[in-house]
BAKOLSE-146727 format. One record per residue (C-alpha): residue number from 1; x, y, z; residue in one letter. Coordinates in pm, whole numbers, plus 50000, padded with zeros to 5 digits. Example, Ala and Ser with C-alpha at 12.3 -4.5 7.8 and 13.67 -1.06 7.14 Angstrom:
# BAKOLSE-146727
SITE/num/px/py/pz/residu
SITE/1/51230/49550/50780/A $
SITE/2/51367/49894/50714/S $
END
This chain:
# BAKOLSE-146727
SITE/num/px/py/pz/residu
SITE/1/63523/27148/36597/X $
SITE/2/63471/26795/36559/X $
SITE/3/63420/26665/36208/X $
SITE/4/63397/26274/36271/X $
SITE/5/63196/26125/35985/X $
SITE/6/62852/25950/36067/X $
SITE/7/62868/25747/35753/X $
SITE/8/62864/25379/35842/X $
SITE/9/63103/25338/35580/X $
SITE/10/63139/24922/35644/X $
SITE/11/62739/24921/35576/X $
SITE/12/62849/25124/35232/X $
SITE/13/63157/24910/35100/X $
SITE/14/62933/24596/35155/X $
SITE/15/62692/24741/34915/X $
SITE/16/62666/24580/34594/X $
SITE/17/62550/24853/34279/X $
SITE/18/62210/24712/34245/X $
SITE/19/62175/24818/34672/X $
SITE/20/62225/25116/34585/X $
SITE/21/61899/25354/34556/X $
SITE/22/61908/25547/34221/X $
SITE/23/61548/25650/34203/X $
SITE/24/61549/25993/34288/X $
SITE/25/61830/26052/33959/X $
SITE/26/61652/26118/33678/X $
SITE/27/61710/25881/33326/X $
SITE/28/61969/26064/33152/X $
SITE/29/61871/26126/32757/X $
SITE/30/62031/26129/32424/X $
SITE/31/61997/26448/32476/X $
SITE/32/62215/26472/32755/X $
SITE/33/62475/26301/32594/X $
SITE/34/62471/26445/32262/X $
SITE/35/62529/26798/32453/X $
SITE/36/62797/26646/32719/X $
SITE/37/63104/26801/32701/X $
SITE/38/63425/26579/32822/X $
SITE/39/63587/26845/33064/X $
SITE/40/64057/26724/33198/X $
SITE/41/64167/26890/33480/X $
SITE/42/64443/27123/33392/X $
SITE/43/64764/26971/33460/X $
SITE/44/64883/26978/33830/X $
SITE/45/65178/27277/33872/X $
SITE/46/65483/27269/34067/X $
SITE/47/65587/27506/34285/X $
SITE/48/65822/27561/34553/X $
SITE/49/65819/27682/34935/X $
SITE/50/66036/27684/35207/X $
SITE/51/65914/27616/35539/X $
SITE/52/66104/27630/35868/X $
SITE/53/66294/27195/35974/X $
SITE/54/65998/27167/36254/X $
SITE/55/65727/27200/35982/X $
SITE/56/65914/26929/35753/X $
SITE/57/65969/26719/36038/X $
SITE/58/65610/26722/36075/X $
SITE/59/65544/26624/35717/X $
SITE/60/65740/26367/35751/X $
SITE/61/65652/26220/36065/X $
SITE/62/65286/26191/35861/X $
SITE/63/65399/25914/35691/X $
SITE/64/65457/25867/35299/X $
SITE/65/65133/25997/35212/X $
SITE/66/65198/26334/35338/X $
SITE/67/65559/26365/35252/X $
SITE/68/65428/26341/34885/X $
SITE/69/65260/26661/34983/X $
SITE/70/65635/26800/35023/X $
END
């Protein structure tokens, strides 16, 4: 399965906000507002696992990024 992105994602950082094409997205109301409802993410849990030294070795050899994950 190959799940290589076709965004040309150089073309999309060079983008200022006024490049970008908002005309499909409706005008959002008073309306809208007045019935919006702020919705926080729960807080994050923490849990524990154990998982066999190759596994963490793995994790680790991802970099810091995925050793956060540990």
């Amino acid at each position: 399965m190959n799940n290589t992105s076709q965004t040309d994602w150089a073309r999309i950082d060079a983008m200022s906000n006024e490049d970008i094409d908002t005309s499909d997205s409706p005008p959002l109301s008073e309306e809208f507002f007045t019935r919006a409802q702020l919705r926080m993410p729960q807080s994050a849990i923490t849990m524990q696992v154990q998982v066999d030294p190759e596994t963490f070795a793995w994790f680790q050899a991802q970099g810091e990024t995925a050793s956060k994950c540990l």
